[in-house]
Backbone as a printed PyTorch tensor [residue, N CA C, xyz], in Angstrom:
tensor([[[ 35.8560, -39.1910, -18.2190],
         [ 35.2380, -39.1300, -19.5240],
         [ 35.4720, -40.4430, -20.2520]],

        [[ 34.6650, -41.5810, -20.0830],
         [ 34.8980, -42.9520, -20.2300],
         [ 34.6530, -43.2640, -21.8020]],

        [[ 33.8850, -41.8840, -22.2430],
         [ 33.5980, -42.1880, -24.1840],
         [ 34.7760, -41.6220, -24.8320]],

        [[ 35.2720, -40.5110, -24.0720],
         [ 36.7400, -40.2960, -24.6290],
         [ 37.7170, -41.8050, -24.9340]],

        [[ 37.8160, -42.0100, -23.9420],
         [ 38.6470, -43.1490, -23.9680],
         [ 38.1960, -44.2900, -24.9470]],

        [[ 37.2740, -44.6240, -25.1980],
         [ 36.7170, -45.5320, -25.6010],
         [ 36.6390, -44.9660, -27.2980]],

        [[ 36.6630, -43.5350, -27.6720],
         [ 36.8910, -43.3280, -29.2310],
         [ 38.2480, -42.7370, -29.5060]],

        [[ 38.6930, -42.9150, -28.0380],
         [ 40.4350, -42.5810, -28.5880],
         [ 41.5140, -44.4570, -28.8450]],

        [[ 40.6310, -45.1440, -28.4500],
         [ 41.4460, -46.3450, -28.5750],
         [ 41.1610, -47.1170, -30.1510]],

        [[ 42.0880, -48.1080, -30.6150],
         [ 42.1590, -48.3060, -32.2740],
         [ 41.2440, -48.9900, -32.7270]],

        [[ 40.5290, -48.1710, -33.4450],
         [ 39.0650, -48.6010, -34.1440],
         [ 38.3390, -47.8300, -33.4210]],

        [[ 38.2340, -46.5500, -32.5620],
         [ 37.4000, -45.6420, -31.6470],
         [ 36.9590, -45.2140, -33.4000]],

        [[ 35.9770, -43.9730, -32.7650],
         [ 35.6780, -43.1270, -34.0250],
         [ 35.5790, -41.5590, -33.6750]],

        [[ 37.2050, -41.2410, -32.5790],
         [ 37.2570, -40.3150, -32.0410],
         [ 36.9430, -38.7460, -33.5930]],

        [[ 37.8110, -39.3860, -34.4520],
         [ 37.8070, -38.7210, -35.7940],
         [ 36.6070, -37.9720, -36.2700]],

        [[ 35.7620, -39.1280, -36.3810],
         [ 34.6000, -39.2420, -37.1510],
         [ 33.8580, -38.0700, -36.3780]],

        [[ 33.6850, -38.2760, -34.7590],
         [ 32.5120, -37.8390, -34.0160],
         [ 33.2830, -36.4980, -33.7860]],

        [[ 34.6970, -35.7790, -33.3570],
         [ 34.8820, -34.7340, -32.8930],
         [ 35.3070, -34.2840, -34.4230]],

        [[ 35.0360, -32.8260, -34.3370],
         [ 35.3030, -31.7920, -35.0010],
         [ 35.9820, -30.2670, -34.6970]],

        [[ 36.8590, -30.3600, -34.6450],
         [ 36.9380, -28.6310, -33.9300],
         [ 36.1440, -27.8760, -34.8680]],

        [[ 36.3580, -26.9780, -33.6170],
         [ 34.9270, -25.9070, -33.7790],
         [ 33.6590, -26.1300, -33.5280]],

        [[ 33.2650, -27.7800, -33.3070],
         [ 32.1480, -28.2220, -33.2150],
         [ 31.7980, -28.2780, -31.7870]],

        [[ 30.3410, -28.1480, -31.2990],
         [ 29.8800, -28.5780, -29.9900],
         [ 30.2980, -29.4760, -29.2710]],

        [[ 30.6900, -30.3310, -29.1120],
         [ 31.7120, -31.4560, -28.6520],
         [ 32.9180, -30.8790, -27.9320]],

        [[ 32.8650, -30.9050, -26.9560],
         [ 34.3340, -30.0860, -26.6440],
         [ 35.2440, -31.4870, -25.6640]],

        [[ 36.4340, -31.1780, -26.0100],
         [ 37.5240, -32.5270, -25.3380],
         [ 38.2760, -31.7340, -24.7150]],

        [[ 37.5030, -30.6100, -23.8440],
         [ 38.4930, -29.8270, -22.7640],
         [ 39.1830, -31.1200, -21.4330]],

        [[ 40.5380, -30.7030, -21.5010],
         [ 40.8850, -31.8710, -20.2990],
         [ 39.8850, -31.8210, -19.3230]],

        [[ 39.9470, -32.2550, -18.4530],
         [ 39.0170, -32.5800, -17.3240],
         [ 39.9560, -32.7110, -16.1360]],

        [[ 40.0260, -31.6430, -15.0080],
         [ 40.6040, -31.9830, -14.0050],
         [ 39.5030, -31.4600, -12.6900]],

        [[ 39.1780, -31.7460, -11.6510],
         [ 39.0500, -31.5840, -10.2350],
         [ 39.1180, -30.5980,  -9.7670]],

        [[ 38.6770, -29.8010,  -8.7050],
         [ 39.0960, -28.6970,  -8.0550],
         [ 38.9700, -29.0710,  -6.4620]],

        [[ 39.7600, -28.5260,  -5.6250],
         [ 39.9390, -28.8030,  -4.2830],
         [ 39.3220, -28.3000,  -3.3430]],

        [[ 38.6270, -29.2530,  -2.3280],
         [ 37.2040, -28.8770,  -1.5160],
         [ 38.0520, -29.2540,  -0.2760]],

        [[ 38.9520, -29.1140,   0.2050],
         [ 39.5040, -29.2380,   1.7220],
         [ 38.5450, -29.2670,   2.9650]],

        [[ 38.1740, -30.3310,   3.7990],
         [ 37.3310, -29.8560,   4.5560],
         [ 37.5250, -28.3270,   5.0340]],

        [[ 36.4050, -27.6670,   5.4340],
         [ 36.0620, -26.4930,   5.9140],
         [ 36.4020, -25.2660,   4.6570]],

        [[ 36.4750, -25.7850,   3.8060],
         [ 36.3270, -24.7330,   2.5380],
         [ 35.3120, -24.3700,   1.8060]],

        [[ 34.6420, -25.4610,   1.9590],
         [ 33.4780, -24.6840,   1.5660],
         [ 33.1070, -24.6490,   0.0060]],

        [[ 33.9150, -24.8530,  -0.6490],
         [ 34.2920, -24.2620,  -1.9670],
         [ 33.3710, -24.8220,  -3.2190]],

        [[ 32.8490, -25.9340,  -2.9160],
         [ 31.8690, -26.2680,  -4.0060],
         [ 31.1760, -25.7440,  -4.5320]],

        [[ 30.6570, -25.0520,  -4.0750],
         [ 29.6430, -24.1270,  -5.1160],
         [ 30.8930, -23.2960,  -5.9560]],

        [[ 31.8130, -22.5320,  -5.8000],
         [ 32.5680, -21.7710,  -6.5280],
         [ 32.6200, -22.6050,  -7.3900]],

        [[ 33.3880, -24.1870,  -7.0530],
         [ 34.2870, -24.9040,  -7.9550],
         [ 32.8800, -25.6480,  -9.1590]],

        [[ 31.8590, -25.5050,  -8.8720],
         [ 31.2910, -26.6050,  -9.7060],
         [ 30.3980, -24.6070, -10.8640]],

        [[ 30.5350, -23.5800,  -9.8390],
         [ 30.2520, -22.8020, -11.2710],
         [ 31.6120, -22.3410, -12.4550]],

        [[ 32.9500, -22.5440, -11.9260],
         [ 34.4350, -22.5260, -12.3050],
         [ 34.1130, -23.7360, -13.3810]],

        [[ 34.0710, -24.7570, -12.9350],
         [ 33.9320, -26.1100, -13.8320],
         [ 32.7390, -25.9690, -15.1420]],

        [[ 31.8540, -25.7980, -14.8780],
         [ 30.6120, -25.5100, -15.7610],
         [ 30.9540, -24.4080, -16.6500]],

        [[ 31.8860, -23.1500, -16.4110],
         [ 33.1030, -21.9320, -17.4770],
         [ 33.6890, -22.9840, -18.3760]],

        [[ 34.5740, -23.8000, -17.7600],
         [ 34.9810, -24.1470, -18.3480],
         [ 34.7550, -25.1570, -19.2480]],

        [[ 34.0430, -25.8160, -19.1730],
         [ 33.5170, -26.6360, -20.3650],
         [ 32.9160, -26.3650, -21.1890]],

        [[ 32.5630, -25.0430, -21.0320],
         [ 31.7890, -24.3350, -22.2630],
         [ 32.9250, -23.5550, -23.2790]],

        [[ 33.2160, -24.6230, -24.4630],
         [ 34.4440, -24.2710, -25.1840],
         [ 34.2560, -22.9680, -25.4200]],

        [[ 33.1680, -22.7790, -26.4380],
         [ 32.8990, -21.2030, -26.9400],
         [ 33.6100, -19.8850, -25.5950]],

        [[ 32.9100, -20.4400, -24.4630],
         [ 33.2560, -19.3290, -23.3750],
         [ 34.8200, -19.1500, -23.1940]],

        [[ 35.4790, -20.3430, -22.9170],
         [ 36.6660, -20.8580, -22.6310],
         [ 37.7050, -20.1930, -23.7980]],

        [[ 37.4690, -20.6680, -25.3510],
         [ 38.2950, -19.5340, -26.1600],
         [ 38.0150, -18.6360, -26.1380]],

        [[ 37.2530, -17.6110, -25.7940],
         [ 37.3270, -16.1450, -25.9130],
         [ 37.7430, -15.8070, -24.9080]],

        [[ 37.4230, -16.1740, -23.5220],
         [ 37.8990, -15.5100, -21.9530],
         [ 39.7430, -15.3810, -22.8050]],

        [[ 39.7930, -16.8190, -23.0720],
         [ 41.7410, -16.9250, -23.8410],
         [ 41.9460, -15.6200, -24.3680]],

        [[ 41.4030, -15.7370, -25.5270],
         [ 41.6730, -14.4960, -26.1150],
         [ 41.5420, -12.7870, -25.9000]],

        [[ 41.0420, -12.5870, -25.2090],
         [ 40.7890, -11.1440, -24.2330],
         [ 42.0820, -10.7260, -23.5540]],

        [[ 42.2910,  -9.7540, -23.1620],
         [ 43.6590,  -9.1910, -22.7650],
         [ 43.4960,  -8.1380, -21.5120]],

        [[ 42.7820,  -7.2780, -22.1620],
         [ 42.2050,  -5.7580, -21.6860],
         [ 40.9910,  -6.1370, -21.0010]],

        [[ 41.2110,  -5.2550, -19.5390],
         [ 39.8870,  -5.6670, -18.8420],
         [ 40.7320,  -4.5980, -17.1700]],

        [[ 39.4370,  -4.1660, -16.7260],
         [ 39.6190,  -3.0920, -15.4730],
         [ 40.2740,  -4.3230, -14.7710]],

        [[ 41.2720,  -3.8590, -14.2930],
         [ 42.1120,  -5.3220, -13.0040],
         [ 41.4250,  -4.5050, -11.5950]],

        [[ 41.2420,  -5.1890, -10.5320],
         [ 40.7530,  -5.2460,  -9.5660],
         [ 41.6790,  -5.5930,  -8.3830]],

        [[ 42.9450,  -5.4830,  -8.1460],
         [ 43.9440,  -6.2370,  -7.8880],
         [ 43.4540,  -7.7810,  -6.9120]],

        [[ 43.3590,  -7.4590,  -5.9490],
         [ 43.1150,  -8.6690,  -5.1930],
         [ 41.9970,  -9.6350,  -5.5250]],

        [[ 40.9490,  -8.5700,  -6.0180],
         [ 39.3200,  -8.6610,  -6.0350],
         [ 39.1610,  -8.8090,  -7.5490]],

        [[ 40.2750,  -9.2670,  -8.5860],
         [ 39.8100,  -9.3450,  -9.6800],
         [ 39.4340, -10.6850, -10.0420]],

        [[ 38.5720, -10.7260, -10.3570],
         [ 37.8440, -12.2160, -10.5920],
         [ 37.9320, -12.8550, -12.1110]],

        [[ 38.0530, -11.5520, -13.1750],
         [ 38.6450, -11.5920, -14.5810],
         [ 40.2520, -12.5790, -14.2030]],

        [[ 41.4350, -11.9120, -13.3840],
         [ 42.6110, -12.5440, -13.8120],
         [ 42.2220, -13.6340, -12.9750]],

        [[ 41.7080, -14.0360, -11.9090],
         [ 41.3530, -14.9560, -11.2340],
         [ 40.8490, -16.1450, -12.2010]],

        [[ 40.0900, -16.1460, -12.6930],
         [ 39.5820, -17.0820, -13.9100],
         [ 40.6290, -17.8110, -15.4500]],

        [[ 41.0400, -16.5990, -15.2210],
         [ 42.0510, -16.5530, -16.7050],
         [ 43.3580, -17.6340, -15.9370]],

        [[ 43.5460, -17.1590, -14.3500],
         [ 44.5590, -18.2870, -14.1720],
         [ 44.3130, -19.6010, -13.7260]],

        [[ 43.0700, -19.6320, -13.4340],
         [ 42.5590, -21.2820, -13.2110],
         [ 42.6250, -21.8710, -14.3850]],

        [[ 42.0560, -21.4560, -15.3440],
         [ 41.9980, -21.7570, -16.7180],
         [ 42.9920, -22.5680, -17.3420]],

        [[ 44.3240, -21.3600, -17.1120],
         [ 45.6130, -21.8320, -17.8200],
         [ 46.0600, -23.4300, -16.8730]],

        [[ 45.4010, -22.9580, -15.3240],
         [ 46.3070, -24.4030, -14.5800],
         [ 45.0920, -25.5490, -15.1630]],

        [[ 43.7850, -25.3550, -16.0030],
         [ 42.8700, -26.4150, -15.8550],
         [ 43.8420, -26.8250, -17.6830]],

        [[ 44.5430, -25.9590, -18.3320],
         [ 44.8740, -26.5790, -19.1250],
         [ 46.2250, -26.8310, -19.3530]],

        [[ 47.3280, -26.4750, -18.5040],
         [ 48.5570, -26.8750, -18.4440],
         [ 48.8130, -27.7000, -17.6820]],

        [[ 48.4100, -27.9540, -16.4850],
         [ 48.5280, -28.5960, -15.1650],
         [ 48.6690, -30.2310, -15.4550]],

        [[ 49.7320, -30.4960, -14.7900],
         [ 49.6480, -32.1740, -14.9110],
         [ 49.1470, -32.5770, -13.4660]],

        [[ 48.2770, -31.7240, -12.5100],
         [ 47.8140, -32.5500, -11.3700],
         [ 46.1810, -32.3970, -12.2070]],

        [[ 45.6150, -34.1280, -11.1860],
         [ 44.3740, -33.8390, -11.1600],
         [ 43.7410, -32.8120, -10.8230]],

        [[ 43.9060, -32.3520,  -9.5560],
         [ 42.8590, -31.9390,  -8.7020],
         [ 43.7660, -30.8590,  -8.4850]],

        [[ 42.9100, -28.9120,  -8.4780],
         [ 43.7800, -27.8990,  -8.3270],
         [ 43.3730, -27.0870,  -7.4400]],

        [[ 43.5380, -26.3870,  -6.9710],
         [ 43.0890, -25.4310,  -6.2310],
         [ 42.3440, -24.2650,  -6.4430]],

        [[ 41.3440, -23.9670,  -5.9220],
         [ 40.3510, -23.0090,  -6.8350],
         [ 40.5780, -21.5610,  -5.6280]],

        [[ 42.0290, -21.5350,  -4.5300],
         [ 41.9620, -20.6330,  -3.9230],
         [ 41.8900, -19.2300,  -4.4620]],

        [[ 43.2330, -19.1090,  -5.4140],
         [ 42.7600, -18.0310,  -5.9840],
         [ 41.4780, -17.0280,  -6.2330]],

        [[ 40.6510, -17.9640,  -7.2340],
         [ 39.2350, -17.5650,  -7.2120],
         [ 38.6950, -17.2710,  -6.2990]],

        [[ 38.6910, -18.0410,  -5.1220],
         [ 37.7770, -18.2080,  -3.8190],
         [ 38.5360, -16.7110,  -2.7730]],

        [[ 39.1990, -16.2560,  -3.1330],
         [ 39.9200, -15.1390,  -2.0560],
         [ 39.6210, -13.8830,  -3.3650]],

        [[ 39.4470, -13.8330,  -5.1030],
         [ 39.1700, -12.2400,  -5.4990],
         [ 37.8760, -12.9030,  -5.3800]],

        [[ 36.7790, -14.1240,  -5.4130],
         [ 35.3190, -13.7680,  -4.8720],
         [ 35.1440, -12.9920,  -3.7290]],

        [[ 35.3380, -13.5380,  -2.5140],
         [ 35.3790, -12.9500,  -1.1470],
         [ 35.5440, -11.6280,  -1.1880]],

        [[ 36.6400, -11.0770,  -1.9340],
         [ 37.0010,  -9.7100,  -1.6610],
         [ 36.2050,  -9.3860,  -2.4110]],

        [[ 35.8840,  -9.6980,  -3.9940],
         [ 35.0910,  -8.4200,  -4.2900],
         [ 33.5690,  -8.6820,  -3.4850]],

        [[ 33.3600,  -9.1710,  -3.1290],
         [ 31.2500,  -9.3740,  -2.3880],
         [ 32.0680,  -9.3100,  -0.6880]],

        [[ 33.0460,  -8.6190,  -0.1070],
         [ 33.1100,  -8.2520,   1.0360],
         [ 32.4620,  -7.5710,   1.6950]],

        [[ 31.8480,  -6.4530,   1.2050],
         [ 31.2150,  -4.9750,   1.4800],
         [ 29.7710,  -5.8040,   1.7980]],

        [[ 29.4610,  -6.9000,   0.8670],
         [ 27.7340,  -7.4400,   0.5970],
         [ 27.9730,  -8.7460,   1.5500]],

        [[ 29.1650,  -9.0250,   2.4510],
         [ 29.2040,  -9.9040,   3.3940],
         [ 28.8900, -11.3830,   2.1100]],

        [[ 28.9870, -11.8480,   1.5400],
         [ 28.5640, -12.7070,   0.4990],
         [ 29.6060, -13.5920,  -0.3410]],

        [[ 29.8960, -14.6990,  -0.4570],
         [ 31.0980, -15.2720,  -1.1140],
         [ 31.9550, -15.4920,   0.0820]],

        [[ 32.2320, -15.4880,   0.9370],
         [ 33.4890, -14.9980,   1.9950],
         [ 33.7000, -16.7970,   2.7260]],

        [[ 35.1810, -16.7500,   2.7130],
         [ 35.7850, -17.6870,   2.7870],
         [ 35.3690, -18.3140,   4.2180]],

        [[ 35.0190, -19.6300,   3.9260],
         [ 34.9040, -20.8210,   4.9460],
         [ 33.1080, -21.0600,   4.9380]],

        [[ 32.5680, -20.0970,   4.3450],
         [ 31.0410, -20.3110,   4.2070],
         [ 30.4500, -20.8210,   3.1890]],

        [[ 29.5980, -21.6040,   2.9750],
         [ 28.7840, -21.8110,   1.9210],
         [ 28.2970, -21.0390,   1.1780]],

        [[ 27.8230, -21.1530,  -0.0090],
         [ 26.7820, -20.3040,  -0.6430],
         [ 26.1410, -21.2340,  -2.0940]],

        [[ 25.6950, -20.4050,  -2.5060],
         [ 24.1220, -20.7690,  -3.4800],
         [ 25.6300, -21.2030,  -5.2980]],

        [[ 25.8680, -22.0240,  -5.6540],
         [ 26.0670, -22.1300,  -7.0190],
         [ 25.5160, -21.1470,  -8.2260]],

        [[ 24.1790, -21.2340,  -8.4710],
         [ 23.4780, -20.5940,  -9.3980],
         [ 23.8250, -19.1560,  -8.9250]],

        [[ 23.7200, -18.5130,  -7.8020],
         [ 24.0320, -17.3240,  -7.7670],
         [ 25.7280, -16.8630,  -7.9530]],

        [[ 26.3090, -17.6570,  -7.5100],
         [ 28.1040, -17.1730,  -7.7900],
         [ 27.8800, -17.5000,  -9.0870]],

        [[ 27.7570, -18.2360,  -9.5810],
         [ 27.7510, -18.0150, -11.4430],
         [ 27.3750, -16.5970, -12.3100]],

        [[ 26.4010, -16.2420, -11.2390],
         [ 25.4360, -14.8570, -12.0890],
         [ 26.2800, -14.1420, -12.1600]],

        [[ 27.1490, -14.1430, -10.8020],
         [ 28.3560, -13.1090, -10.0370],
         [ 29.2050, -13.1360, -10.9700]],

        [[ 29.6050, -14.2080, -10.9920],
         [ 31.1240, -14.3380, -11.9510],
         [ 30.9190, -13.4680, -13.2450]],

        [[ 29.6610, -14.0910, -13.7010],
         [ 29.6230, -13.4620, -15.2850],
         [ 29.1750, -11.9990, -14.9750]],

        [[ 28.7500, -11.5880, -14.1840],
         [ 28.3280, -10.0960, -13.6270],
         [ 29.6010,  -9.0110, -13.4380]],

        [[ 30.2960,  -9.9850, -12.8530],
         [ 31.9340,  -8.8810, -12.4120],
         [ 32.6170,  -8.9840, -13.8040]],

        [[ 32.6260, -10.1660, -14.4260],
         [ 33.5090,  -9.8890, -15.7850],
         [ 33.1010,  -9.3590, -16.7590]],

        [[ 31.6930,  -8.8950, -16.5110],
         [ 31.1650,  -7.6760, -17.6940],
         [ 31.5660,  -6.6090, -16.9160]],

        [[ 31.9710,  -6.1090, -15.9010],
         [ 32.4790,  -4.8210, -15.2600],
         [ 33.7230,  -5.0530, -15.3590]],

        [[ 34.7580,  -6.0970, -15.1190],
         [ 35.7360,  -5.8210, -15.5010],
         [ 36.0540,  -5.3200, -17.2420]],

        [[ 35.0620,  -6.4990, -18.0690],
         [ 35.4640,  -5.5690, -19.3910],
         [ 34.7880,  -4.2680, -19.9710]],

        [[ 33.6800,  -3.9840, -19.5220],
         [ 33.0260,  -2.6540, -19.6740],
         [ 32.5200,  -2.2340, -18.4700]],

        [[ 33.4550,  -1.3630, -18.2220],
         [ 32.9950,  -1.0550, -16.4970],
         [ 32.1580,   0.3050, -16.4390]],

        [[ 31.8800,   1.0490, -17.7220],
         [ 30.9460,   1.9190, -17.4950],
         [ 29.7810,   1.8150, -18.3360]],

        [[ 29.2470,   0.5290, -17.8180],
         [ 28.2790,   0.0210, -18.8590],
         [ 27.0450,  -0.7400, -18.1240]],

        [[ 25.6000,  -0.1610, -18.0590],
         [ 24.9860,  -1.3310, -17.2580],
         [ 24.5730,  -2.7440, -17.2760]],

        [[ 24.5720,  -3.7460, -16.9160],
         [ 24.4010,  -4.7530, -17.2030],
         [ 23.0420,  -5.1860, -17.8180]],

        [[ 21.9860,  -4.8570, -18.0300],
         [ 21.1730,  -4.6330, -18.7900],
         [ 20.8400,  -4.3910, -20.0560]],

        [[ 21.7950,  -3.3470, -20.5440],
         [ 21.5990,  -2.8740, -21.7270],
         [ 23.0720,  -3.1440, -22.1970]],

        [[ 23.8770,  -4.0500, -21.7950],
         [ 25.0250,  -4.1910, -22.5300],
         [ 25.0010,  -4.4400, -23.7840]],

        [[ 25.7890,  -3.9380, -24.8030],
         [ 25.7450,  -4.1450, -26.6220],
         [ 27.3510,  -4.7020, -26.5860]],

        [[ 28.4750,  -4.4980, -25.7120],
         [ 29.6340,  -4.4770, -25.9290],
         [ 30.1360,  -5.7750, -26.8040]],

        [[ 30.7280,  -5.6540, -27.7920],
         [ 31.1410,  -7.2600, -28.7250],
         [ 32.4330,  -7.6260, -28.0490]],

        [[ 33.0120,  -6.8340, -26.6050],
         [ 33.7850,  -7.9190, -25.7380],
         [ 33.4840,  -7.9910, -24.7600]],

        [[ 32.3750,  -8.1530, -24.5750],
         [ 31.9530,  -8.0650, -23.2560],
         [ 31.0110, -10.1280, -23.2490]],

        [[ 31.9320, -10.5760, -23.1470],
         [ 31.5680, -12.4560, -23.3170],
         [ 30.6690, -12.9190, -22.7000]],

        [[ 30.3170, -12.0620, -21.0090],
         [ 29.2670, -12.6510, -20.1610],
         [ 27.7380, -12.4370, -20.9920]],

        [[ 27.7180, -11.4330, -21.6700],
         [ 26.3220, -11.1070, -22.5190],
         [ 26.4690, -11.7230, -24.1530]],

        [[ 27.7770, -10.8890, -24.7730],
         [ 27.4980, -11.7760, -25.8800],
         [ 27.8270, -13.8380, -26.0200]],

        [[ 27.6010, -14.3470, -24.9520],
         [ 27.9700, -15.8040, -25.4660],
         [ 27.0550, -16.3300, -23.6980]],

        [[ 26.2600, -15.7280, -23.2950],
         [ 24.8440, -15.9950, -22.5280],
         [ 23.8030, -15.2140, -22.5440]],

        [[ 24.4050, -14.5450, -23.6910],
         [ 22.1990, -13.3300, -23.5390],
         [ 21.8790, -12.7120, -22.3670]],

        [[ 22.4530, -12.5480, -21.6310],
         [ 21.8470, -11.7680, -20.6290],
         [ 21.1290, -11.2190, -20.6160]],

        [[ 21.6770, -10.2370, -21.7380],
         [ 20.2080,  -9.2960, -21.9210],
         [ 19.0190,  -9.4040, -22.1940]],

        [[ 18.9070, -10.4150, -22.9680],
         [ 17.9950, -11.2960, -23.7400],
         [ 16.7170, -11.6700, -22.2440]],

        [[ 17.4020, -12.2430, -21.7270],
         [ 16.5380, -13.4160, -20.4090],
         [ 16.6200, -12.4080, -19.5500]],

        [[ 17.3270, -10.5410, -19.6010],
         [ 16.3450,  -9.9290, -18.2600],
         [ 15.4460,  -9.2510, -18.9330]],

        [[ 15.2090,  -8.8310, -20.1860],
         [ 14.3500,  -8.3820, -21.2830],
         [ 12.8200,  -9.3090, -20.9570]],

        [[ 12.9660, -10.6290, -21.0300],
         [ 11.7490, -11.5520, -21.2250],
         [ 11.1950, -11.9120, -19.8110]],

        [[ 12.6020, -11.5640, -19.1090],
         [ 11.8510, -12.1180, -17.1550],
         [ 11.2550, -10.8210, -17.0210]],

        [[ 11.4610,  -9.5910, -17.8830],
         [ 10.6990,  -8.4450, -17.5420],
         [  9.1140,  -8.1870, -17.9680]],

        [[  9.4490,  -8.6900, -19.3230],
         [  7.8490,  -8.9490, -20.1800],
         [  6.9120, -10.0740, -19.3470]],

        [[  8.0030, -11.0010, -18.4690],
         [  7.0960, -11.6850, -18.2030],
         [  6.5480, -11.3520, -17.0130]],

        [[  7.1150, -10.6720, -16.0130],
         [  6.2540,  -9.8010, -14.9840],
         [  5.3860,  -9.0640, -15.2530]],

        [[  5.4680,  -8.0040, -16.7340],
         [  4.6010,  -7.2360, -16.7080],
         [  2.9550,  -7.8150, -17.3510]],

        [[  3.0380,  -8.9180, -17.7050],
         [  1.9650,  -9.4070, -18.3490],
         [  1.2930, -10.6210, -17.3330]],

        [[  1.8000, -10.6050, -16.0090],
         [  1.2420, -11.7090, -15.2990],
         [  0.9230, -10.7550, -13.9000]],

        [[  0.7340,  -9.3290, -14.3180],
         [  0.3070,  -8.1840, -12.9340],
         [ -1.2550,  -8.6590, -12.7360]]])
């Protein structure tokens, strides 16, 4: 982040331009670990894209309560990358965790599973898909209203399957 640096040094106008609370976010910035035969990029670059989205990033923080999944929970899975993307004094971390409760929970759907590739845009859908079941697990993803339920209220979900629906039905 080369503008960081450049408005954190004397006479920058780090001041001026950041605001908390504001769109601008100065989340650290660290790496995640792609070992040959891991495969893991797609996880790590939809993990990375969570996290820079401040809004998303303080509330996942603040949440507590949520169905645990033990192995297969992808809620505490997130919550602890998180803490290592913001405590951690290494660059580059390991996104195993994540990458072993993905696998397990999309085991049954053969999908996510360790040493294989897969699609980015779709493990993202996933991620935010399982953590509306972990926090409202008797709730469909469709018609979610829940005000802790973060994957819908702070991406619309509902919103964009509402309009991909209007928009099928008007292009029959």
């Amino acid at each position: 982040m080369a503008w960081v640096k450049f408005l954190r040094k004397p006479g920058g106008n780090l001041g001026k331009v950041y605001q908390p609370g504001s769109i601008l976010s100065l989340a650290p910035t660290k790496g995640l670990l792609n070992e040959p035969g891991q495969n893991s990029c797609f996880l790590n670059s939809a993990v990375q894209v969570l996290w820079q989205l401040d809004i998303f990033r303080r509330s996942l923080r603040g949440l507590t309560g949520h169905v645990c999944q033990g192995d297969a929970c992808i809620f505490c899975a997130l919550k602890a990358i998180f803490s290592q993307f913001q405590h951690s004094r290494e660059k580059a971390l390991p996104s195993d965790n994540m990458r072993h409760a993905l696998a397990e929970s999309f085991k049954d759907e053969q999908r996510f599973q360790l040493g294989f590739m897969d699609d980015a845009a779709e493990c993202f859908e996933n991620i935010l898909e399982r953590i509306h079941f972990h926090l409202v697990p008797n709730s469909e993803t469709d018609m979610c209203t829940s005000k802790s339920c973060i994957a819908h209220q702070k991406f619309a979900m509902t919103l964009y399957e509402q309009v991909r629906h209007l928009f099928h039905c008007f292009n029959r």
